[in-house]
DSSP file (Angstrom, degrees, kcal/mol; ACC not computed):
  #  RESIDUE AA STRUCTURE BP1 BP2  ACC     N-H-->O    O-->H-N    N-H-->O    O-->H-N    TCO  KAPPA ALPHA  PHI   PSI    X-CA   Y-CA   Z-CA
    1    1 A X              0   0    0      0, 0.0     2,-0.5     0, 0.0    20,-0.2   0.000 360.0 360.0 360.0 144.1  178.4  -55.8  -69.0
    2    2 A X  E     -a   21   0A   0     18,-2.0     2,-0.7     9,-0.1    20,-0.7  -0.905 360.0-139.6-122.0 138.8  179.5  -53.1  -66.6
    3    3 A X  E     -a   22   0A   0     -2,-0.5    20,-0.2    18,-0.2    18,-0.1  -0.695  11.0-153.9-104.3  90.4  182.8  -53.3  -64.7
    4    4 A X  E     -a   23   0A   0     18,-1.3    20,-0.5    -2,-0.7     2,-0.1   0.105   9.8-172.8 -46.2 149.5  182.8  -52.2  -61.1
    5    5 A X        +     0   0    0      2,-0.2    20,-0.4     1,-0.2     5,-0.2   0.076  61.5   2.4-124.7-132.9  186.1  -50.9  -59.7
    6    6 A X  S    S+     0   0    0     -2,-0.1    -1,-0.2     2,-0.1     2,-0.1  -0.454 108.0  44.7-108.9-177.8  185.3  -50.5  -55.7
    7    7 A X  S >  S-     0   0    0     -2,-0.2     3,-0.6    -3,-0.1    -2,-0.2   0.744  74.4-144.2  42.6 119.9  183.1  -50.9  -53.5
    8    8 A X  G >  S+     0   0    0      1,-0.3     3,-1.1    -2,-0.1    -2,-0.1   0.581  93.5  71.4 -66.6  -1.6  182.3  -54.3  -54.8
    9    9 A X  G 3   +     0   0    0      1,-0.3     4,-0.3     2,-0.1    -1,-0.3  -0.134  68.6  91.1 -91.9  45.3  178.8  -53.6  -54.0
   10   10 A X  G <   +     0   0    0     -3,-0.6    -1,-0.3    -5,-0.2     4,-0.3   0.474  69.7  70.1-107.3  -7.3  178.7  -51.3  -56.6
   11   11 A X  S <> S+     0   0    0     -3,-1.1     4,-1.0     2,-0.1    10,-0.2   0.298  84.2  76.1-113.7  13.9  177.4  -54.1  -59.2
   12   12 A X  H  > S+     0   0    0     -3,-0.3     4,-1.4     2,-0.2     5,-0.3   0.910  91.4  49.0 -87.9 -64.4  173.7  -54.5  -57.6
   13   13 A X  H  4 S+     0   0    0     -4,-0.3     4,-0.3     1,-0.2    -2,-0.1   0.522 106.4  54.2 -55.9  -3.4  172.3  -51.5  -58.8
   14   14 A X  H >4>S+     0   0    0     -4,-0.3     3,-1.1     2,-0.2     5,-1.0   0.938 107.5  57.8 -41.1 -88.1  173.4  -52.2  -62.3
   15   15 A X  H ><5S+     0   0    0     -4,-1.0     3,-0.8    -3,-0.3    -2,-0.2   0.689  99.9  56.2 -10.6 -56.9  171.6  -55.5  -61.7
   16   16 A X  T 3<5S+     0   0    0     -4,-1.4     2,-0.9     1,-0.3    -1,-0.3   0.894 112.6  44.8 -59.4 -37.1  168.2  -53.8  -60.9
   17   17 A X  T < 5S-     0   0    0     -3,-1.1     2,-0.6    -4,-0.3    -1,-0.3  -0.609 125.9 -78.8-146.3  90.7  168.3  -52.3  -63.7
   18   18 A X  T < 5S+     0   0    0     -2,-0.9    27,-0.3    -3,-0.8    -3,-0.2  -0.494  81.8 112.4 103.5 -61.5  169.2  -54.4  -66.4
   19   19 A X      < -     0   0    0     -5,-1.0     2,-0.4    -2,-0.6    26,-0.1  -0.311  56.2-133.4 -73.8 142.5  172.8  -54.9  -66.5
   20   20 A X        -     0   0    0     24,-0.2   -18,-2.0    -2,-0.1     2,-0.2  -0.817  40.7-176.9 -61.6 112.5  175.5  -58.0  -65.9
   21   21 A X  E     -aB   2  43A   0     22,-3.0    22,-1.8    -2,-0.4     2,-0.2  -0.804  15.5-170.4-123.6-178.0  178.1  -56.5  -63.7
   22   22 A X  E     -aB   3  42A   0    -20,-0.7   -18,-1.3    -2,-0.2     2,-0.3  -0.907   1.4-173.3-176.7 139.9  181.5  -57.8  -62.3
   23   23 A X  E     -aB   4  41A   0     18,-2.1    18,-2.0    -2,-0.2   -18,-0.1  -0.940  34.9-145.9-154.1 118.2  183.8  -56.6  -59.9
   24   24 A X        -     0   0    0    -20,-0.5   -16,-0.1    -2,-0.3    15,-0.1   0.515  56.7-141.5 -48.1  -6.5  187.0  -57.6  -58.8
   25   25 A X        -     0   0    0    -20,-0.4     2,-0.3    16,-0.1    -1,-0.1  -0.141  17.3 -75.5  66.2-151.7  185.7  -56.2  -55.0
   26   26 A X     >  -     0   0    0     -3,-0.1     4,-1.9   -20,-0.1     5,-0.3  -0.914  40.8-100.7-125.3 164.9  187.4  -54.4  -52.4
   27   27 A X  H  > S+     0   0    0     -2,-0.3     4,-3.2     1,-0.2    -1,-0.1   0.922 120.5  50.4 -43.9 -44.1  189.8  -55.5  -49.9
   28   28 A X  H  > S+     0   0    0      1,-0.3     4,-2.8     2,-0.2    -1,-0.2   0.952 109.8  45.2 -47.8 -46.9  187.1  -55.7  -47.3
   29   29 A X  H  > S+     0   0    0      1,-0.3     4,-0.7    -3,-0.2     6,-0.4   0.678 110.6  58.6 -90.5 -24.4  184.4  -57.8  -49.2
   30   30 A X  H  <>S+     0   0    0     -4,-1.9     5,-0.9     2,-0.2    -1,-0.3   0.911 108.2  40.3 -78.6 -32.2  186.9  -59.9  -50.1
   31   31 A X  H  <5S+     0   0    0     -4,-3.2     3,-0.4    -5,-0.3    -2,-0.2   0.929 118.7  45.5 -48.4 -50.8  188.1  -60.7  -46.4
   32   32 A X  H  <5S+     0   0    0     -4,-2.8    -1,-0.2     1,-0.3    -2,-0.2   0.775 118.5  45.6 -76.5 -11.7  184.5  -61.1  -45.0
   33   33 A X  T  <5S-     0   0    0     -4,-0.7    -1,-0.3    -5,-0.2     3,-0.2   0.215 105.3-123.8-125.1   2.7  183.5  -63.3  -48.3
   34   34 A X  T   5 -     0   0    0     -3,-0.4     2,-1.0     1,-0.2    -3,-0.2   0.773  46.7-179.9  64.2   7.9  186.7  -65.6  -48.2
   35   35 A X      < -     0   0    0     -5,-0.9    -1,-0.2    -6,-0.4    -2,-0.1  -0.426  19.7-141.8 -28.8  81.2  187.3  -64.4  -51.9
   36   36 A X    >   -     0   0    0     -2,-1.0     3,-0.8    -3,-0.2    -1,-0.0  -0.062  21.7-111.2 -69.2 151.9  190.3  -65.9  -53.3
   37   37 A X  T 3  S+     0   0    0      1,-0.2    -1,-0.1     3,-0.0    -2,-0.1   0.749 109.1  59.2 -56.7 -38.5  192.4  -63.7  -55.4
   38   38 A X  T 3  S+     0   0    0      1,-0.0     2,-0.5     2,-0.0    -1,-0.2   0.288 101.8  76.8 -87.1  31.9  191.8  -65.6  -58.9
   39   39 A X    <   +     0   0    0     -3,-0.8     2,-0.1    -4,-0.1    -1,-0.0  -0.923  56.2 178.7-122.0 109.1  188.4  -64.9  -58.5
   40   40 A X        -     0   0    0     -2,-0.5     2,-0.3   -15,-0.0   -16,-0.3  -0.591  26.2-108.7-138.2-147.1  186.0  -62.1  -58.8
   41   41 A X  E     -B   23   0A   0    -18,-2.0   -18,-2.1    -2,-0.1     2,-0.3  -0.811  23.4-174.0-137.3 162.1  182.1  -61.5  -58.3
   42   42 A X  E     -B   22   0A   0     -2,-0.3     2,-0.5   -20,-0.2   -20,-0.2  -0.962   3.9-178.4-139.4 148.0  179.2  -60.9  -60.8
   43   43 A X  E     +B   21   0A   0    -22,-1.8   -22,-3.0    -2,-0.3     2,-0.3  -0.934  15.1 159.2-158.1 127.7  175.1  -59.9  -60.5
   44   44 A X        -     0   0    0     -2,-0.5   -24,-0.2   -24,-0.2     5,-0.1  -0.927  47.6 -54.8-146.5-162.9  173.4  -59.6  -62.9
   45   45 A X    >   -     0   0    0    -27,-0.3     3,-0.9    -2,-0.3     4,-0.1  -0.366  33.7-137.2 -72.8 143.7  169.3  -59.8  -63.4
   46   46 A X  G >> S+     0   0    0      1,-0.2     3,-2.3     2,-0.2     4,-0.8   0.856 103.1  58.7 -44.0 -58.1  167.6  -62.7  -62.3
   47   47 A X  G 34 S+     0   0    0      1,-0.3     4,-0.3     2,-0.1    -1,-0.2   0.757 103.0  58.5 -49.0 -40.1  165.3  -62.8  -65.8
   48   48 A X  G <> S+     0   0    0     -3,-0.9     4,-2.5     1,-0.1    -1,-0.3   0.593  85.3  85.7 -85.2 -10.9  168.6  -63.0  -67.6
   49   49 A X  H <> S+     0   0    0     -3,-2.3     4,-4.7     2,-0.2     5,-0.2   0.901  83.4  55.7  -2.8 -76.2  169.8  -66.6  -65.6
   50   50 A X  H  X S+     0   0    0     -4,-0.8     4,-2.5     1,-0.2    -1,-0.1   0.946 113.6  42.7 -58.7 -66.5  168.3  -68.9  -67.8
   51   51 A X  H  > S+     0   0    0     -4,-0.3     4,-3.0     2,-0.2    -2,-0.2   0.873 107.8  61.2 -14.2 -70.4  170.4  -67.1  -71.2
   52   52 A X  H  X S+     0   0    0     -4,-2.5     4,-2.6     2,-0.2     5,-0.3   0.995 110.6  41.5 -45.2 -70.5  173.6  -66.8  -69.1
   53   53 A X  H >X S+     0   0    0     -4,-4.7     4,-2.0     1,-0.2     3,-1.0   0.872 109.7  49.4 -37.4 -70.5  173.4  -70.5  -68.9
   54   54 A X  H 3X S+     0   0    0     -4,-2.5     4,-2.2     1,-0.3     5,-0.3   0.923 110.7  52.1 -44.1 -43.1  172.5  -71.7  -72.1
   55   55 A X  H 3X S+     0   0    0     -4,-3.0     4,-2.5     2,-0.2     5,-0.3   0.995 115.8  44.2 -63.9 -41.1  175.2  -69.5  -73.5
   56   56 A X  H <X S+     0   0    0     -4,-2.6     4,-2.7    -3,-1.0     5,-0.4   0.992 114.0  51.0 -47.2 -56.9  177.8  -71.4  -70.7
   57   57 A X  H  X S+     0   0    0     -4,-2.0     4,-2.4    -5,-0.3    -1,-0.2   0.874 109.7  42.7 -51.6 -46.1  176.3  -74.4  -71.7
   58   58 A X  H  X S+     0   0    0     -4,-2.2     4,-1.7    -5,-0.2    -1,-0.2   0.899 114.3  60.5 -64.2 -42.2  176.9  -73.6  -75.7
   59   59 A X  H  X S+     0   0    0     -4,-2.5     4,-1.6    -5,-0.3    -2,-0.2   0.753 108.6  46.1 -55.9 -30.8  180.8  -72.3  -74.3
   60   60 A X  H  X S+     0   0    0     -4,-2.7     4,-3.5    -5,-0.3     5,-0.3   0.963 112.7  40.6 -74.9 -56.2  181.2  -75.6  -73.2
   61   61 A X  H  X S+     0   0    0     -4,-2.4     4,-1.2    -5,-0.4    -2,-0.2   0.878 107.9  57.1 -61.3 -27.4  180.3  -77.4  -75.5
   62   62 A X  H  X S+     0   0    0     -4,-1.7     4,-2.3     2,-0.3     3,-0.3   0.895 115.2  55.6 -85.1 -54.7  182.0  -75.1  -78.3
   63   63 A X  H  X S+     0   0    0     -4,-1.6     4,-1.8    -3,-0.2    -1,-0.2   0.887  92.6  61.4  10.4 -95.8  185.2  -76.2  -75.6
   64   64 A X  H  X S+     0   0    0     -4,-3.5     4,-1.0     1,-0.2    -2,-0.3   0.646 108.3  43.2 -54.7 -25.7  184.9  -79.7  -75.7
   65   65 A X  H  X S+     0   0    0     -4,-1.2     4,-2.3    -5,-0.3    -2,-0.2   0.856 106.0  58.7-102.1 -35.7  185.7  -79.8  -79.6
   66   66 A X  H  X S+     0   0    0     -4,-2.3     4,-1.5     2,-0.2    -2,-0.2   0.872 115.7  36.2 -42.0 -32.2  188.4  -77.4  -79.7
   67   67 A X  H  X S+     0   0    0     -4,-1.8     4,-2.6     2,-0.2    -1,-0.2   0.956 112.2  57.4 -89.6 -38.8  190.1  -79.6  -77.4
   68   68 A X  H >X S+     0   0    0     -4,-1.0     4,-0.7     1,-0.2     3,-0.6   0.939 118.5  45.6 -31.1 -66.8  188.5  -82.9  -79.3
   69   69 A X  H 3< S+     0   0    0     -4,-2.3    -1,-0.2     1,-0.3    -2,-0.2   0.718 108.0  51.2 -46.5 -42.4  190.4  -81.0  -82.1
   70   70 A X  H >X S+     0   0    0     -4,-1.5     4,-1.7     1,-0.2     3,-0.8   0.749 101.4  53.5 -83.0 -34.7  193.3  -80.2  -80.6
   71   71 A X  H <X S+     0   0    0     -4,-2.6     4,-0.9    -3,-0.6    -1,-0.2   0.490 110.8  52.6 -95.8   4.3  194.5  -83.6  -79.1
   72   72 A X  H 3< S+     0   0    0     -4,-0.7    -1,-0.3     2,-0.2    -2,-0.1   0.239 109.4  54.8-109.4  22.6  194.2  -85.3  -83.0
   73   73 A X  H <> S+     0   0    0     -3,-0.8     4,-0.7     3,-0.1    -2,-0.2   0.301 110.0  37.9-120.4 -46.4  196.2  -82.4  -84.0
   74   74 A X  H  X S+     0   0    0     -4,-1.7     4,-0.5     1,-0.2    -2,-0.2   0.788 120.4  49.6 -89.9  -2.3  199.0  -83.1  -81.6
   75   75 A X  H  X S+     0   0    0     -4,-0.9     4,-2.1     2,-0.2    -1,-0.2   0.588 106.3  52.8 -83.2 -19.7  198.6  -87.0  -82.2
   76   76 A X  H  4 S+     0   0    0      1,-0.1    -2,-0.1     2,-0.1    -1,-0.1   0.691 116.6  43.1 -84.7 -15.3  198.7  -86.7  -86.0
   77   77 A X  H  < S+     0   0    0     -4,-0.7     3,-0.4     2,-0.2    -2,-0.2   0.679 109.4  56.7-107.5 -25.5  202.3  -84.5  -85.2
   78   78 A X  H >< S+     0   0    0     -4,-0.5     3,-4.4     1,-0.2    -2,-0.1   0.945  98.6  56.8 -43.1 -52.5  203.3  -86.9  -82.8
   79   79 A X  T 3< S+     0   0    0     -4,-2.1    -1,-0.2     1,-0.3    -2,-0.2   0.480 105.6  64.0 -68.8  15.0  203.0  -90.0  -85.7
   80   80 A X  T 3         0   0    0     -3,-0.4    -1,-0.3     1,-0.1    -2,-0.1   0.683 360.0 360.0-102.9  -5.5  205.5  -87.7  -87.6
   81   81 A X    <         0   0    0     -3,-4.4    -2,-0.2    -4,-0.1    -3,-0.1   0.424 360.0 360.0-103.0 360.0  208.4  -87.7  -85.4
């Protein structure tokens, strides 16, 4: 993954060829695109979509038991005080 500094448009030709990029943007593109500050923008290749999901999809899930984990971890240290 390649990390754009400014111009935020800098992370489409990266995109054409090949790469996942991500750029925090520039002041402008952030104005004209309502960007919020904790937020910042990615392209990457179309062909690579369906991957990017499934890996979110695995992140999620991967997620959901850490947390599964986590709250029978702080109830099993609760019954101890």
């Amino acid at each position: 993954m390649r990390l754009a500094t400014r111009p935020q448009c800098q992370i489409i030709p990266p995109a054409y060829q090949g790469q996942i990029a991500v750029s925090a943007g520039c002041a402008v593109s952030r104005v004209r695109t309502g960007l919020p500050p904790e937020e910042m923008t990615c392209a990457l290749p179309g062909g690579s979509l369906p991957a990017v999901i499934d890996r979110l999809r695995q992140a999620v899930t991967a997620d959901k038991s850490a947390v599964g984990y986590a709250i029978t971890d702080c109830r099993r240290f609760d019954a101890l005080t």
